[in-house]
C-alpha positions in Angstrom: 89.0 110.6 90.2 90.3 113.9 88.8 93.6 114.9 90.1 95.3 111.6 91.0 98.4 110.7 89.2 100.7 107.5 89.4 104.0 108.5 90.8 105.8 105.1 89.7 105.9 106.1 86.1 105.8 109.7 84.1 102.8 110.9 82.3 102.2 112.3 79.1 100.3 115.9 79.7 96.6 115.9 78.6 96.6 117.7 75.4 93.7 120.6 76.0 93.0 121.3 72.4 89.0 119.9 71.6 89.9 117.8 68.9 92.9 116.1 71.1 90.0 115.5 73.5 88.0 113.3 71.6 91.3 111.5 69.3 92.8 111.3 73.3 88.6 109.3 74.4 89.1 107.8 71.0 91.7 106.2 72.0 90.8 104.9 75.8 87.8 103.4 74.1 89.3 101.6 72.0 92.3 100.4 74.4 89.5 99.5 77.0 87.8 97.4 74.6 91.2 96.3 73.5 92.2 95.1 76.9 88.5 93.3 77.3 89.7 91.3 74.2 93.3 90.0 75.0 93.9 91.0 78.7 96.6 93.6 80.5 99.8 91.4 79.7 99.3 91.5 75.8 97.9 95.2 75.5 100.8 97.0 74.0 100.5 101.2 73.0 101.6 99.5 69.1 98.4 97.6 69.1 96.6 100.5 70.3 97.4 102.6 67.7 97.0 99.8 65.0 93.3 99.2 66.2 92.8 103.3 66.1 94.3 103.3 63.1 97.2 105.9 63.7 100.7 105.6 64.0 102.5 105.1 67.1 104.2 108.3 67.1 101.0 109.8 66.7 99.7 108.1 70.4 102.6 109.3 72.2 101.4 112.4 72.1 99.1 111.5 74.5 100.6 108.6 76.2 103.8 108.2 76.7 103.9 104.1 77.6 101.5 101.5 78.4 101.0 102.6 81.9 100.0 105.9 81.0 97.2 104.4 78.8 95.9 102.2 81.8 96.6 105.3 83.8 94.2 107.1 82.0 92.0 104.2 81.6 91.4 104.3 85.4 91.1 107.4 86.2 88.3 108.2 83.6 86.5 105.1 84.8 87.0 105.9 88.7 86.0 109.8 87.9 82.5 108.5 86.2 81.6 106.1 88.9 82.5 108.6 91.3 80.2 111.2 89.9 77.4 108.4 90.2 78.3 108.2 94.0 78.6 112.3 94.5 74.8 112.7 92.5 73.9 109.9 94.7 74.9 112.0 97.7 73.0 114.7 96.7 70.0 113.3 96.3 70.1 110.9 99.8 72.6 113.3 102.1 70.4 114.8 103.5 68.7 111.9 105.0 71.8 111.1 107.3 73.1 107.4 107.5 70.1 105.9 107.6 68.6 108.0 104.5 72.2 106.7 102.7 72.1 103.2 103.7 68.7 102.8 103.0 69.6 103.5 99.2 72.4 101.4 98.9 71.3 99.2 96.4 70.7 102.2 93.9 74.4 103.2 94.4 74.9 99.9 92.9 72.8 99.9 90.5 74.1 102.8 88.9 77.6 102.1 89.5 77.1 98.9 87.8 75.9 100.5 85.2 78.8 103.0 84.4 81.0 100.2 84.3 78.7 98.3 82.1 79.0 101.0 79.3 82.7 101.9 79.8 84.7 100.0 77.4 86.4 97.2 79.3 84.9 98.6 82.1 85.2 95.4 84.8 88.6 94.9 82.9 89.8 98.0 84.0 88.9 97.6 87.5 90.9 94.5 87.6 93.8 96.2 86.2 93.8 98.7 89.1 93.9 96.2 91.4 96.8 93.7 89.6 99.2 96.1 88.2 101.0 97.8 90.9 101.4 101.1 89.2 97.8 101.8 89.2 97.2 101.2 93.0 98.0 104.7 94.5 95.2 105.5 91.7 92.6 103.2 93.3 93.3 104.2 96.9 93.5 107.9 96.3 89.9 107.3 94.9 89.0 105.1 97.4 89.8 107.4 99.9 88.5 110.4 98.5 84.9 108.8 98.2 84.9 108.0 101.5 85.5 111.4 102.4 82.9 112.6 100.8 80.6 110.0 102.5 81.7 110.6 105.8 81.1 114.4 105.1 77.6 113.7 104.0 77.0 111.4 107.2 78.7 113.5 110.0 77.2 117.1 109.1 73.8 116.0 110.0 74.8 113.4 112.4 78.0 113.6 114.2 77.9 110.7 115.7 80.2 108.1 116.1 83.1 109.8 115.7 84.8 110.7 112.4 87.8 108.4 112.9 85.3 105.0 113.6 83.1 105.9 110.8 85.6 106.5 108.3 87.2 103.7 108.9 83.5 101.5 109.0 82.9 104.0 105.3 86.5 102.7 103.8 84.9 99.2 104.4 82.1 99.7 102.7 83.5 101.4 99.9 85.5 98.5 99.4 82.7 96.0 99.6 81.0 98.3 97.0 83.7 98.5 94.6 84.2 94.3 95.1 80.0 93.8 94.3 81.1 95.9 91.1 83.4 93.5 89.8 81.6 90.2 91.4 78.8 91.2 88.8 81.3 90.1 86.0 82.6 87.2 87.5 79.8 85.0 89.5 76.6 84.3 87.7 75.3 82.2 90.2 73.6 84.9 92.0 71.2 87.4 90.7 72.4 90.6 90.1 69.6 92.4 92.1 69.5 89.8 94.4 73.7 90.8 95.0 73.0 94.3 94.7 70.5 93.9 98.1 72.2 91.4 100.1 75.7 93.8 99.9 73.6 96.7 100.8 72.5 94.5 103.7 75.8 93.9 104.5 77.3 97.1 104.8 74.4 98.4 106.6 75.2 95.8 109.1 78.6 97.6 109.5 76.8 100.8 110.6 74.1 99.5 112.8 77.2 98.3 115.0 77.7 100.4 118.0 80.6 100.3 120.6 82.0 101.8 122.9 85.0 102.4 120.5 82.5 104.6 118.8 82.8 108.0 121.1 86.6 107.1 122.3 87.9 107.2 118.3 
């Protein structure tokens, strides 16, 4: 999501100029498909620049190290799907929990297919959760879309309290991010059929009530 940062490691300062916007894009697409093609130990910000066909020098102007690149990386990714989620929102809020739940499987769907067009999308996603630097970048995000969620489920329904349901909501945006990635990785099961047995699932998680719920 917007915002976030990676406080292991300094970043280069997003140039604001138009045509450093699209040479700074330029250059995630073509490290995302990059990492897609030899994985997150080999990517290097030399063979970056190689494949973009500028100098090195030239790509620290907008990143300063490897990091930064897969910094960047994540955060456009994590910003797009979470636009999918907040226009998801809008459309189902007002429903409550039940409207929300009920659409799941179309939260998937278009999640799915953000990463699907993002280049190196799934690989991306794996590199937030293997290199360490990246993780306060894929909690933060985490965390913010369940705020939002919880939000959208408590103003029209207040109940169970905020602290049990955002704790039930972290779950499922967890399990949501993990039927994201699962896409790319088990072709055993059919991807609508995963997209409806998760949404199953994590409706499950909210049909659940206890005592716990009021006491939170």
């Amino acid at each position: 999501m917007s915002g976030l940062s990676v406080a292991n490691f300094e970043r280069a300062t997003p140039p604001v100029q138009d045509r450093a916007h699209r040479t700074r894009d330029r250059l995630l697409d073509v490290a995302g498909a990059l990492l897609a093609d030899i994985g997150i130990e080999r990517i290097s910000t030399n063979l970056v620049a190689h494949h973009a066909g500028m100098t090195p020098p030239a790509l620290y102007r907008h990143f300063r190290n490897k990091y930064d690149l897969l910094a960047a990386l994540s955060e456009r990714l994590m910003q797009r799907q979470n636009d999918v989620l907040i226009a998801w929102l809008d459309r189902w809020g007002a429903q409550g929990p039940t409207g929300l739940t009920a659409h799941l499987a179309d939260l998937f769907r278009e999640t799915a297919r953000v990463t699907d067009a993002e280049p190196g999308g799934v690989w991306i996603e794996r590199a937030l959760r293997a290199v360490p630097q990246l993780a306060p970048i894929r909690i933060a995000s985490h965390r913010y879309v369940t705020d939002r969620i919880v939000a959208a489920m408590t103003e029209p329904a207040p109940e169970p309290a905020t602290g049990v349901l955002w704790r039930r909501v972290r779950l499922a945006v967890e399990l949501g991010y993990a039927v994201d990635e699962m896409l790319h990785e088990e072709d055993r099961i059919d991807r609508e059929d995963l997209f409806e047995e998760a949404a199953r699932a994590i409706e499950a998680i909210f049909a659940t009530r206890q005592d716990s719920d009021h006491g939170d």
